[in-house]
N, C-alpha and C positions, 0 to 999 in steps of 0.2 A: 503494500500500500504506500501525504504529500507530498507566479507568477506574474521599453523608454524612450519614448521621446525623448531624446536629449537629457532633459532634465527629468521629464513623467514617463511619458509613452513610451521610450525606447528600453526601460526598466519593464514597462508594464506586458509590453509584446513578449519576454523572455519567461511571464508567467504565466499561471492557469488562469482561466478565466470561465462566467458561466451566464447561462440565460435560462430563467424557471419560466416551465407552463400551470397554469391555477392547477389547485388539486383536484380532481375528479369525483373522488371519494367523497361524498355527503358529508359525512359526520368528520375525516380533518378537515375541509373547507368552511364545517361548521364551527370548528375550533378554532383555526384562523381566523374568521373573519370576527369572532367575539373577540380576539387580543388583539386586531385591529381597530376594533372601537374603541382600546384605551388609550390612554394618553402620557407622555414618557416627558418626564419633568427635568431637567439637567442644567446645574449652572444658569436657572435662572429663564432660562427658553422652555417653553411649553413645544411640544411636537408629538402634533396627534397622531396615531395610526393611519387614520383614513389619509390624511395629509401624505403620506409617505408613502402611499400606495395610487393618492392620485398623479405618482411619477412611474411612468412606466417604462422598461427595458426592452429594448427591440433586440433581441438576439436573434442572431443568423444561424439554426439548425443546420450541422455541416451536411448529415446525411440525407436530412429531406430536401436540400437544399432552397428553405424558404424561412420568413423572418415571421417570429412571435412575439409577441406582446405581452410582458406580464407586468404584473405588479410589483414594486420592486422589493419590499419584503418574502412575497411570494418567491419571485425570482431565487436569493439568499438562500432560502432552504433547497433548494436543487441544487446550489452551489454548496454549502456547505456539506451535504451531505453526499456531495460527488469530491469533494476535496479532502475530507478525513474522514476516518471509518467513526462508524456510528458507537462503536464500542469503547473509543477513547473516555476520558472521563470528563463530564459534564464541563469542568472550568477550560478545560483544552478547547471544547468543543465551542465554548461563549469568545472565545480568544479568536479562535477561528472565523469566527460568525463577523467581530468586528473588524477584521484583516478584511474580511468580502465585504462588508459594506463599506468602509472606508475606497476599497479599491474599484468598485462601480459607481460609489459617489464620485470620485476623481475622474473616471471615463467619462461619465454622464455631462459632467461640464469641462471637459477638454473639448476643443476645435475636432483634433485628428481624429480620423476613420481609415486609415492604412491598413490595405489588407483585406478591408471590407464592402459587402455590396450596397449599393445607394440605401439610406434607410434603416443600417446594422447599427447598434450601438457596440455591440459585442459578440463575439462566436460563442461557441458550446464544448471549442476545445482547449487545448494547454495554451492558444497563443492569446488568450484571456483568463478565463477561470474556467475549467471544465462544469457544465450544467446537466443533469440528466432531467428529467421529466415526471411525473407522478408514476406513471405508467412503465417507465424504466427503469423507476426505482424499485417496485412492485415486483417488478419480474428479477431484479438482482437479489432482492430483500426474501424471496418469498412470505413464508411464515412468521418471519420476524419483523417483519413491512410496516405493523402496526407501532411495536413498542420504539424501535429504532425512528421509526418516523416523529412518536412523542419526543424522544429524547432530543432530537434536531431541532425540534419548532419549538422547544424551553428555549435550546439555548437562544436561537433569533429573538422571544419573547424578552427573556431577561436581559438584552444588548439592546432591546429596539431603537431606532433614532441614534442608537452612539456610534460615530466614529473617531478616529486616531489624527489627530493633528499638531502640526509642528510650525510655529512664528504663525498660526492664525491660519494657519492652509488643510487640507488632509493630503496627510502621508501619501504617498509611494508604499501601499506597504504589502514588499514583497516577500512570498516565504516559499519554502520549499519540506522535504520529506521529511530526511535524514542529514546532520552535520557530522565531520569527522570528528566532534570535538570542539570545533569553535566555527563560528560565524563568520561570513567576510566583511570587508569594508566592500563599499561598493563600486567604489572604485579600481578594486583589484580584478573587479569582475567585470563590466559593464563603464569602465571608463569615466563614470558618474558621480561625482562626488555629492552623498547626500551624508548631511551632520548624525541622521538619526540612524541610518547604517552603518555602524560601528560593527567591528570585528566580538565577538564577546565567545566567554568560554561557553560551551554545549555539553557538560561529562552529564548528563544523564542520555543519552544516543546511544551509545554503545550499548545498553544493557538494556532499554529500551527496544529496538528498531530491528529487525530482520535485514534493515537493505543496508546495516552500516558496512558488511563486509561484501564484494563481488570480483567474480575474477574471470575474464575473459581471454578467448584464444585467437591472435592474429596470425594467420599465414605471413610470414614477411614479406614476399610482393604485395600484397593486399595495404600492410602495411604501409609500404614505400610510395605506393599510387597514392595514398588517401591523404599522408603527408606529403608527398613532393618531394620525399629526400632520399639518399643512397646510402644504407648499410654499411660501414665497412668490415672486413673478415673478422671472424674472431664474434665472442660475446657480447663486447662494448654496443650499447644502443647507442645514447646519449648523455650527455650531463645537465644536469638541475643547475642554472644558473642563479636563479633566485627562489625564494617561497616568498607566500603571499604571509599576511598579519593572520590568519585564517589556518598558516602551516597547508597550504597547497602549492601545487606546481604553477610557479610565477612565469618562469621562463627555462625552454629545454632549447639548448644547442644540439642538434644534430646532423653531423657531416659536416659543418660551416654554417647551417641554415638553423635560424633563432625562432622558435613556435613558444608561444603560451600557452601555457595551462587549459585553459579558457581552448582556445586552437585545437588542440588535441582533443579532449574531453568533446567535443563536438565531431570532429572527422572520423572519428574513429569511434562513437557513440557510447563511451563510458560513463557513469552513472554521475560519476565525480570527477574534479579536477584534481582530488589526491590521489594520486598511484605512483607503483611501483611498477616496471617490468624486468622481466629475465628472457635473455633469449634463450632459446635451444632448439637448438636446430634450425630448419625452414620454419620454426615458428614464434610468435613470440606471447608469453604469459603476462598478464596485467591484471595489476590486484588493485581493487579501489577501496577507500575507506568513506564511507558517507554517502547521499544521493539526491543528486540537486545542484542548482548552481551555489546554494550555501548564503545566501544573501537575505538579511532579513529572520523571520521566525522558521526555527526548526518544528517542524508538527512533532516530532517523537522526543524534543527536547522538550517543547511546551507539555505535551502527555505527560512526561517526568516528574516537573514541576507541579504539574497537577495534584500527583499521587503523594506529594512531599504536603499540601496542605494550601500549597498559593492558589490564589484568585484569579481571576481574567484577568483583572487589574494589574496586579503582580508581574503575571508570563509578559500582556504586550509593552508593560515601559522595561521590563528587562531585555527585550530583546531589540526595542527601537526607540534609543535613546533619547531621553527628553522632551518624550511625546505627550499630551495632555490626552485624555475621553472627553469628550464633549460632543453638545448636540448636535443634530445633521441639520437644524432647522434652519440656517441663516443658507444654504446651501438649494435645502430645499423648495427654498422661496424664491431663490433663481431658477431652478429650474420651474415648478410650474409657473412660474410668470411669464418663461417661456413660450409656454403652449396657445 
């Protein structure tokens, strides 16, 4: 099992992304729309449910290849519950909940649509938030469709209206699976310098996460085409030029020719930019530690901290420094004035 313009977008293309369809179901539809009658008090701003829902999300379904309309708390629970597994623990999964709505609020009033068809606010895959649908979550969830589906629509309930903001903006706030250990700056990644993406430790990952450890096998031609570069005899691949604040591969000299971390981990489809390889023979082994670009919240690091006793609160100003919670409504009010 867990996604810049320049400054926003070009961060935001590199992560998940999502679009919900209403729920089908009677009785969740019935449950939603009573916690959307209520009203979310924060720092002074009132922000009513129905207000929040009268903004809506046009996501571009990749496989039906056509745009939906949902509601944008509606939306959030397809997202969320398409971006971390339903059985994390409840504070992980409110921490979650405020990463996607801080991260469609910021879509929603950015200009850019890159990538997208006339009309898209956002897709339904990783180059936004991945979203599944009532009906697809049904058929993933089976028999468990009902409880799992409670446990997501608390956490959206208890987050309503809050997102993550920094000098009076909402975040970039990017997150991924699995960290090796520690977080990146964002700059080591993505060339982007944001104050609140700071590099920070991650040791609950390891004992936490399935995906911390992976190890792949490359043919060395396969190799050589995919980087651009030429072997020389013998076992030698490359040398680590730099590591990142993060302890990943900053920069690999190989044969004369200088690749990134970042480079690599993409050409050659590895989970992480931390690895190891050995060669032998015609082939070459690579072991990754972590999964993700590492930027932003670890979902298995936040899981962690869950279990240790912290709060929503707690997991997102540790992991995105010097961010405030606060209400979406000054935000909101831009957008439907919009319409």
């Amino acid at each position: 099992m867990i996604i810049l313009f320049i400054a926003v977008a070009f961060v935001i293309i590199m992560i998940p992304a999502v679009l919900v369809l209403p729920f089908s179901n009677d009785k969740t539809s019935g449950e939603l729309a009573e916690q959307l009658e209520k009203k979310v008090k924060k720092e002074g701003n009132e922000v009513s449910a129905n207000e929040m829902n009268s903004v809506e999300v046009a996501v571009y379904r990749s496989n039906a290849k056509k745009i939906e309309k949902v509601p944008m708390e509606t939306y959030l629970t397809g997202v969320v519950a398409s971006e971390m597994p339903a059985d994390f623990e409840e504070e992980a999964l409110k921490a979650q909940a405020l990463t996607a709505r801080t991260y469609i609020v910021n879509q929603l009033i950015g200009e850019s649509r890159s990538g997208l068809p006339d009309g898209a606010d956002v897709s339904d895959t990783v180059m936004h938030q991945v979203y599944k649908n009532d009906d697809e979550l049904k058929n993933q969830w089976g028999s468990e469709y009902k409880s799992k589906m409670k446990k997501i629509s608390k956490a959206i309930k208890e987050t309503e209206g809050q997102i993550l903001t920094y000098d009076g903006k909402p975040i970039t706030a990017t997150f991924f699976s699995t960290s090796n250990g520690y977080t990146e700056n964002s700059e080591d990644y993505w060339q982007a310098d944001f104050p609140y993406l700071r590099s920070v430790s991650s040791p609950w990952d390891k004992e936490e996460s399935p995906k911390f450890y992976n190890k792949v096998v490359v043919n060395t031609a396969d190799f050589e085409n995919k980087l651009g570069v030429s072997l020389s005899s013998g076992t030698t691949i490359g040398t680590v030029v730099e590591r990142t604040s993060g302890n990943r591969v900053g920069i690999v000299e190989i044969g004369g020719k200088k690749l990134t971390g970042k480079q690599i981990r993409e050409k050659l489809g590895l989970t992480s930019s931390d690895f190891n390889w050995e060669r032998q023979g015609n082939r070459i082994v690579i072991t990754t530690k972590g999964s993700g670009h590492g930027v932003g919240m670890s979902q298995y690091g936040a899981n962690g901290m869950a279990r240790e006793g912290k709060n929503y609160e707690d997991i997102v100003k540790y992991y995105y420094k010097g961010v405030k919670v606060q209400s979406s409504n000054k935000w909101l009010n831009t957008m439907t004035a919009k319409k």
